[in-house]
BABA-179294 format. One record per atom (N, C-alpha, C, O, CB): x, y, z. Coordinates in steps of 0.1 Angstrom, whole numbers, padded with zeros to 4 digits, always signed. Glycine has a CB too. Layout:
! residues N
XYZ;...
//
This chain:
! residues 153
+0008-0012+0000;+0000+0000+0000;+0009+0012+0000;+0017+0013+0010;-0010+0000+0012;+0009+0021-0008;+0017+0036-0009;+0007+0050-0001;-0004+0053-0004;+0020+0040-0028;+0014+0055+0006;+0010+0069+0013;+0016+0074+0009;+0028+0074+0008;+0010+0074+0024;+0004+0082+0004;+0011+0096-0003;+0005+0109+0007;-0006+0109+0012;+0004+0098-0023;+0013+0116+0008;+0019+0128+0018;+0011+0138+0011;+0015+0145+0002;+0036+0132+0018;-0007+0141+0019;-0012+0151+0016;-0008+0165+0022;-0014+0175+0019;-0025+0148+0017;+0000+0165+0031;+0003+0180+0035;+0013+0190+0022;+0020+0186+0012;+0012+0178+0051;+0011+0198+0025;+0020+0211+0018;+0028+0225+0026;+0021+0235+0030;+0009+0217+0008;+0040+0225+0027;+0042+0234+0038;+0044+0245+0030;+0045+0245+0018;+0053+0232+0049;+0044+0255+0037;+0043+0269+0035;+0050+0277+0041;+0050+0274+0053;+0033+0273+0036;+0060+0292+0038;+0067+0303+0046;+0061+0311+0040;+0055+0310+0029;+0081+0305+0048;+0064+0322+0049;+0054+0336+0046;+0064+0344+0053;+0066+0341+0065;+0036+0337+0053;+0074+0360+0044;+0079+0361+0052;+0078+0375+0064;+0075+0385+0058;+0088+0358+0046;+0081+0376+0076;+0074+0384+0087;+0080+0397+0086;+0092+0398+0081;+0074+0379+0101;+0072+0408+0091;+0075+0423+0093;+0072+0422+0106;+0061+0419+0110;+0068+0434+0086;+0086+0427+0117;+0082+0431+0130;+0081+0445+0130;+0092+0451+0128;+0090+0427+0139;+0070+0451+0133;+0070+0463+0132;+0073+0470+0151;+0067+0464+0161;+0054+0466+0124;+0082+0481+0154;+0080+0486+0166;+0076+0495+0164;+0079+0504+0156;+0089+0488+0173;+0061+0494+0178;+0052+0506+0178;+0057+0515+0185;+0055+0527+0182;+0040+0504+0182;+0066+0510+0199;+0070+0523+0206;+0086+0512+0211;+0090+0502+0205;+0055+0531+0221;+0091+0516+0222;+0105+0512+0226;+0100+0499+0237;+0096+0502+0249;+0115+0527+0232;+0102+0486+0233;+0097+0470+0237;+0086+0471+0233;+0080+0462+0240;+0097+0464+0251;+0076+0478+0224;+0063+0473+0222;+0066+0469+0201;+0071+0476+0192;+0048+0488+0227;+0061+0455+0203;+0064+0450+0189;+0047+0443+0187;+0039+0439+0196;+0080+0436+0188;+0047+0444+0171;+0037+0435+0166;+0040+0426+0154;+0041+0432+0143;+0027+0443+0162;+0040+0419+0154;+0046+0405+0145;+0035+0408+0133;+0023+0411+0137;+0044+0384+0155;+0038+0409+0115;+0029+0413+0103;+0033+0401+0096;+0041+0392+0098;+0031+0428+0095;+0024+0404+0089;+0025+0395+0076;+0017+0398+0064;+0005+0396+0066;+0021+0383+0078;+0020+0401+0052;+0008+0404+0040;+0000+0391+0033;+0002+0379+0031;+0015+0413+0025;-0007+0400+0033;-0016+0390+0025;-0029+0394+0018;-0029+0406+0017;-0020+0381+0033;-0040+0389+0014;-0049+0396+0005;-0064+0391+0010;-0065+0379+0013;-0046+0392-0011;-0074+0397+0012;-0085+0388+0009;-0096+0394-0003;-0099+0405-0006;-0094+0385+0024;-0100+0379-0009;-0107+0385-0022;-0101+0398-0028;-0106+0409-0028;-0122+0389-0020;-0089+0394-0033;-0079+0404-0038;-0075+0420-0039;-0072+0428-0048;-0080+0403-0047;-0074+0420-0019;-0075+0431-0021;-0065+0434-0005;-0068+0431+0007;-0092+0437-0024;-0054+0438-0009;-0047+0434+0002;-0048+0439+0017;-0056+0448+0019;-0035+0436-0002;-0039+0431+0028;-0044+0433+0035;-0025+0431+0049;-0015+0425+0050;-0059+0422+0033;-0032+0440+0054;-0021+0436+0068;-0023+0429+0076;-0033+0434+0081;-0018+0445+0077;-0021+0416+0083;-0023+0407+0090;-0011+0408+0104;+0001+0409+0103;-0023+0395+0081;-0020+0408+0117;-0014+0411+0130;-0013+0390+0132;-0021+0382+0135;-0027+0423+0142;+0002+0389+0131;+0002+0376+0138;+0001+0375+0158;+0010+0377+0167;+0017+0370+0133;-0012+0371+0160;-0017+0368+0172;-0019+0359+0183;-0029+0359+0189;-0023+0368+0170;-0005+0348+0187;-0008+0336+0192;-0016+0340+0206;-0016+0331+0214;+0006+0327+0192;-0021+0350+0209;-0030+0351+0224;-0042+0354+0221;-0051+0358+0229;-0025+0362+0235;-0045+0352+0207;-0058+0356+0203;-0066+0338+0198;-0061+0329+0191;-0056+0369+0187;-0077+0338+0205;-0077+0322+0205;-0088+0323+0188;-0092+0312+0184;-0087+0314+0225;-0091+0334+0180;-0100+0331+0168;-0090+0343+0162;-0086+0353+0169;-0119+0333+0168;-0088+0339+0147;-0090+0354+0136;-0100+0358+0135;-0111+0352+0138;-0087+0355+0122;-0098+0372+0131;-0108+0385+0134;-0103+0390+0120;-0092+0388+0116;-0104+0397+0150;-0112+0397+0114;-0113+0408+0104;-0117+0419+0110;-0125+0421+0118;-0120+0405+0094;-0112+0427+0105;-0113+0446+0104;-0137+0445+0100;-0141+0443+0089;-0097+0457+0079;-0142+0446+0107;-0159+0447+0098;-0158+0462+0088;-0163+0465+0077;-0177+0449+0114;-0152+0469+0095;-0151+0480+0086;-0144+0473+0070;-0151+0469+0061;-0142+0493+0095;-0131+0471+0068;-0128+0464+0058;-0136+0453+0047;-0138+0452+0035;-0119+0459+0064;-0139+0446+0056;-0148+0436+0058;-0163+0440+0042;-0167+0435+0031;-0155+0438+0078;-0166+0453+0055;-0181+0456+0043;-0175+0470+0034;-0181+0480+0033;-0201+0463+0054;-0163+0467+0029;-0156+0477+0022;-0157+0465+0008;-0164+0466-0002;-0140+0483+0029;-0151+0458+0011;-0143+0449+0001;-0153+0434-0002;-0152+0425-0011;-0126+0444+0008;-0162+0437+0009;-0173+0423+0008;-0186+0427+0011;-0190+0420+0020;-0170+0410+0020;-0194+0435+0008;-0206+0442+0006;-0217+0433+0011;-0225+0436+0020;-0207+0446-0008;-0216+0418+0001;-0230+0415+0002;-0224+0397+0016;-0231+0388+0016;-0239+0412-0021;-0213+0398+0023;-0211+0388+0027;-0222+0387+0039;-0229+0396+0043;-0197+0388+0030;-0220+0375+0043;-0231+0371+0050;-0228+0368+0066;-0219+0360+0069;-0236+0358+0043;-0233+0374+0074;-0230+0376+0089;-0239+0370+0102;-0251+0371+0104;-0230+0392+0090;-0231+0364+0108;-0242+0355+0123;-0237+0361+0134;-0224+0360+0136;-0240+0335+0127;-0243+0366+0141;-0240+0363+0156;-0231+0350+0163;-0234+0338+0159;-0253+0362+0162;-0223+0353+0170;-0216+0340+0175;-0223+0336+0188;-0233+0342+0190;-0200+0342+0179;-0219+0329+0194;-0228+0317+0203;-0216+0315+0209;-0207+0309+0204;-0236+0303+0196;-0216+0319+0222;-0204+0309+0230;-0200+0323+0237;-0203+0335+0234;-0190+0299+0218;-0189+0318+0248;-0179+0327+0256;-0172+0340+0247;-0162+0336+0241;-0168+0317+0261;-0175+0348+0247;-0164+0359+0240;-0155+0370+0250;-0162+0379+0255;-0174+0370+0229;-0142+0370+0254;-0137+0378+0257;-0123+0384+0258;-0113+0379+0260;-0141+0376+0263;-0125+0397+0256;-0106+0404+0255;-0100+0402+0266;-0104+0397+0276;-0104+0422+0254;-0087+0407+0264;-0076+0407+0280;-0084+0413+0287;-0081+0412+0299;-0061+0415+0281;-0095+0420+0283;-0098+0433+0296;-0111+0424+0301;-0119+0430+0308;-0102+0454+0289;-0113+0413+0298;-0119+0402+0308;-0136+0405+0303;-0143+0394+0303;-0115+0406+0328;-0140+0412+0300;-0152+0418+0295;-0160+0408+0285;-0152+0404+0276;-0149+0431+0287;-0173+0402+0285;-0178+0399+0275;-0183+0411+0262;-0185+0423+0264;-0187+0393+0279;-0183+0405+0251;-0186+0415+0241;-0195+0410+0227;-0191+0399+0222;-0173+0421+0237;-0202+0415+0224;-0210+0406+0210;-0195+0407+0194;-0186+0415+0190;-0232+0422+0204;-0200+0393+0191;-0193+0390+0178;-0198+0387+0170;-0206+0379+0174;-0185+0383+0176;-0199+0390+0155;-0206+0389+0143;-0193+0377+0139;-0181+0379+0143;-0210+0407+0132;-0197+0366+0131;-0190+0356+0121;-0192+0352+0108;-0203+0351+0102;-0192+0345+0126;-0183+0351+0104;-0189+0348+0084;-0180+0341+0081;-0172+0337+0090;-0188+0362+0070;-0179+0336+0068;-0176+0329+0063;-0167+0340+0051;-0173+0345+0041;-0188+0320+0061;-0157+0341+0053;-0142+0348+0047;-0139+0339+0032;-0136+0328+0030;-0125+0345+0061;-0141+0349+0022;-0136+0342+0008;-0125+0348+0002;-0123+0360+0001;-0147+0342-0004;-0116+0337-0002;-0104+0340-0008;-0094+0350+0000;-0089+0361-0003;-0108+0344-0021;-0092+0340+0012;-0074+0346+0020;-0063+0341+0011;-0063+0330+0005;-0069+0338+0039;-0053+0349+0009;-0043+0343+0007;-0031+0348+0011;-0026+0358+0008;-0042+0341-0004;-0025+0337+0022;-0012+0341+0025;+0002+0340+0024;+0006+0331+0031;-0013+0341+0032;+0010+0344+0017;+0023+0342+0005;+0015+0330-0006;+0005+0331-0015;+0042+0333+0015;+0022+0323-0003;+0015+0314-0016;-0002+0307-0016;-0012+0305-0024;+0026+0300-0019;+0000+0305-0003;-0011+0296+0002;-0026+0307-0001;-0027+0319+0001;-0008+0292+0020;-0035+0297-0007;-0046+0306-0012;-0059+0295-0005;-0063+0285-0010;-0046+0308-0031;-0064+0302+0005;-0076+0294+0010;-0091+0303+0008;-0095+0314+0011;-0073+0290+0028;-0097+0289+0000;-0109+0290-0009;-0123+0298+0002;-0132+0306-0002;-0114+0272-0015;-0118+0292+0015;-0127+0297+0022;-0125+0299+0041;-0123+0289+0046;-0138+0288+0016;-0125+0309+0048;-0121+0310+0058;-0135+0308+0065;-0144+0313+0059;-0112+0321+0061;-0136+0301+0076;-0151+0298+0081;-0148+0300+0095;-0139+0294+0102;-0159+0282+0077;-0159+0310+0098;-0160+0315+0110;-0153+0323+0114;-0147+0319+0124;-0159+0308+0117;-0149+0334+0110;-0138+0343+0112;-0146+0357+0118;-0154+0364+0112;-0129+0346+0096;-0142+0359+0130;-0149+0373+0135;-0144+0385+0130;-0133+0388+0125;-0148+0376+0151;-0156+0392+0133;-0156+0404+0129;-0159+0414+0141;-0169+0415+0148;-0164+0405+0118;-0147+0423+0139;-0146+0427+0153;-0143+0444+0145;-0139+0445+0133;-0132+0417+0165;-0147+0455+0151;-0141+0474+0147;-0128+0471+0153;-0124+0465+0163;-0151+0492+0156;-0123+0478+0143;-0103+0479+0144;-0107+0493+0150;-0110+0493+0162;-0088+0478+0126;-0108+0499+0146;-0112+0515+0150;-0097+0517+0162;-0087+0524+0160;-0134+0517+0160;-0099+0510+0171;-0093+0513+0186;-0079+0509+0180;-0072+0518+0184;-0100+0502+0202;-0072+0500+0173;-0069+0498+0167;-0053+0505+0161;-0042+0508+0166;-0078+0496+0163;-0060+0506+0152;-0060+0516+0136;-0053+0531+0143;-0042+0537+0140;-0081+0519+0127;-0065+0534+0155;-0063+0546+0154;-0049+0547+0164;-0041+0556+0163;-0076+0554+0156;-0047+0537+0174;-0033+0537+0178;-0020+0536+0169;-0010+0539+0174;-0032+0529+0186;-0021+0529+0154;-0014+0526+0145;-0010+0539+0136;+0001+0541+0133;-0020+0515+0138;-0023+0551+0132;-0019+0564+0127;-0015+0569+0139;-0017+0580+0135;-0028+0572+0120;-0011+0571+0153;-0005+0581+0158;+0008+0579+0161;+0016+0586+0166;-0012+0584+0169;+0010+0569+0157;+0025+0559+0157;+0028+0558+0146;+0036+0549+0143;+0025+0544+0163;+0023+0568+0133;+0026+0572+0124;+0028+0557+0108;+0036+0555+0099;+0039+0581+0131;+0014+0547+0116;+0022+0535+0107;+0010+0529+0103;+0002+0528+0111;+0034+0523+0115;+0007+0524+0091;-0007+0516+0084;-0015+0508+0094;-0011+0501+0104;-0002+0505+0071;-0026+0512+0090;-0032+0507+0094;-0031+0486+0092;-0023+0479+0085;-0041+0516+0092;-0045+0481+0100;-0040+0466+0096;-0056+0459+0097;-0064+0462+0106;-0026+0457+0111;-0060+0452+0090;-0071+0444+0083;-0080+0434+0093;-0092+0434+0097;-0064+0434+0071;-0067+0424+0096;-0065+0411+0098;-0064+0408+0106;-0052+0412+0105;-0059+0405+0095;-0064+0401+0121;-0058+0394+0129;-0058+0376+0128;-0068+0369+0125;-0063+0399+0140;-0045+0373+0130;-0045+0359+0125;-0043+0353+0137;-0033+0357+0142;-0034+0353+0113;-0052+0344+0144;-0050+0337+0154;-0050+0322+0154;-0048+0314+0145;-0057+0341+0162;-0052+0319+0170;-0045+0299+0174;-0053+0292+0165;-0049+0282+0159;-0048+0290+0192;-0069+0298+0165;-0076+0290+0148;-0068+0285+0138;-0071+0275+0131;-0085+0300+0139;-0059+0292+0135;-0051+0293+0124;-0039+0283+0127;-0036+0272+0121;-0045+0309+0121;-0033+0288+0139;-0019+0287+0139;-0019+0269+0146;-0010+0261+0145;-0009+0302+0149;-0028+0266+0151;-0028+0255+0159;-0038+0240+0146;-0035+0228+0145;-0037+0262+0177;-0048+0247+0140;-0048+0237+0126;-0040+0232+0114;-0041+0222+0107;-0055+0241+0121;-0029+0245+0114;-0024+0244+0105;-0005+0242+0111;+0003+0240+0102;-0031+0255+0097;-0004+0242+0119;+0010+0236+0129;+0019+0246+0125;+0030+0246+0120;+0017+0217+0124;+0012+0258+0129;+0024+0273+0126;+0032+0272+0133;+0032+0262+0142;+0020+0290+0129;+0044+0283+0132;+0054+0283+0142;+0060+0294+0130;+0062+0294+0118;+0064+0266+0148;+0061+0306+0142;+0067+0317+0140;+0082+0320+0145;+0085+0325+0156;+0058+0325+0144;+0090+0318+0137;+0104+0314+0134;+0112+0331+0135;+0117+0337+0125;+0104+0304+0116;+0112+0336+0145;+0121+0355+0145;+0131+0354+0140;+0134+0362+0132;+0126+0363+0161;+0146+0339+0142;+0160+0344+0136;+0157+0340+0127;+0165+0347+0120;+0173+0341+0139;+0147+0331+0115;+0145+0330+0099;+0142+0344+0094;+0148+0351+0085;+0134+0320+0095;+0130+0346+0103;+0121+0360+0104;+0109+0353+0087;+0108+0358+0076;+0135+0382+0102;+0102+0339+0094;+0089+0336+0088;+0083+0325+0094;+0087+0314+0098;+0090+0334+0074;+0072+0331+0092;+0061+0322+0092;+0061+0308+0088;+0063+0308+0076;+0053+0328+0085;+0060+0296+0094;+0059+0283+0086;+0044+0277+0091;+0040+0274+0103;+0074+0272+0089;+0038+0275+0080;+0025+0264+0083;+0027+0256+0072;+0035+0257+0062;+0009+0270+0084;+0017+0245+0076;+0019+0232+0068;+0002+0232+0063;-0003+0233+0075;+0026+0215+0079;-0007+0232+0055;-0018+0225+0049;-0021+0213+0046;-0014+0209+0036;-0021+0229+0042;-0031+0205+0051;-0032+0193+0050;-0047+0193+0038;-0059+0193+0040;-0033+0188+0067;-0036+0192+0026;-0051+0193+0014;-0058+0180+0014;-0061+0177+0002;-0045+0195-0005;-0062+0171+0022;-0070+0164+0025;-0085+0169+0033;-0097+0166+0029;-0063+0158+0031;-0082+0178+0045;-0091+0182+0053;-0098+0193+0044;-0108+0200+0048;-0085+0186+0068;
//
């Protein structure tokens, strides 16, 4: 019997950006439905999040649920979350047909700490959804991103 090796790995490579002196945010580009996008690499963020503002910029007619379940920031607070179904991410090479369940959360608070720190705004947050299905590991002395896709699942 032959096994054949459905995974495919992938690098992507990282921007550390410093916001102020020890405050860093780990980036990465990438696009959704072709239209690019800054992505905050997040391993304390237990879901990715999209920008909703972005969101109904570039996806007009996408389709939005209420989430169901526990939701909360560092600042311990529950908060309501809208979920959809994200078409066409792609990150460096990797192009996924469909991102499911991806919140949508206002960057606003965001964003607007990113223009006073004089630096782009950002889309995306990519979290353990991500990084823990797909066996990431964010590599600083390479300075990239490595995940593996398993084109089976």
């Amino acid at each position: 019997m032959i096994f054949m090796d459905t995974t495919k790995k992938y690098s992507v490579k990282l921007h550390v950006l410093q916001l102020e002196e020890g405050d860093y945010h780990t980036l990465i580009s990438g696009s959704i439905a072709g239209h690019s996008a800054r992505i905050v690499l997040d391993t304390g963020a237990s879901h990715s999040c999209l920008d909703i503002n972005f969101a109904k910029l570039i996806l007009p007619e996408l389709q939005t649920e209420e989430h169901e379940g526990v939701t909360a920031g560092i600042g311990g607070d529950d908060f309501d979350v809208l979920v959809a179904d994200v078409p066409n991410l792609r990150i460096g090479r990797y192009r996924m047909p469909l991102f499911q369940n991806m919140a949508l959360l206002d960057f606003s608070y965001i964003n607007m700490a990113y223009v006073r720190l004089n630096k782009k705004p950002v889309q995306m947050i990519l979290g353990n959804d991500f990084f823990v299905k797909n066996h990431a590991v964010i590599n600083y002395e390479e300075g990239f991103l490595h995940f593996t896709i398993d084109k089976k699942k």
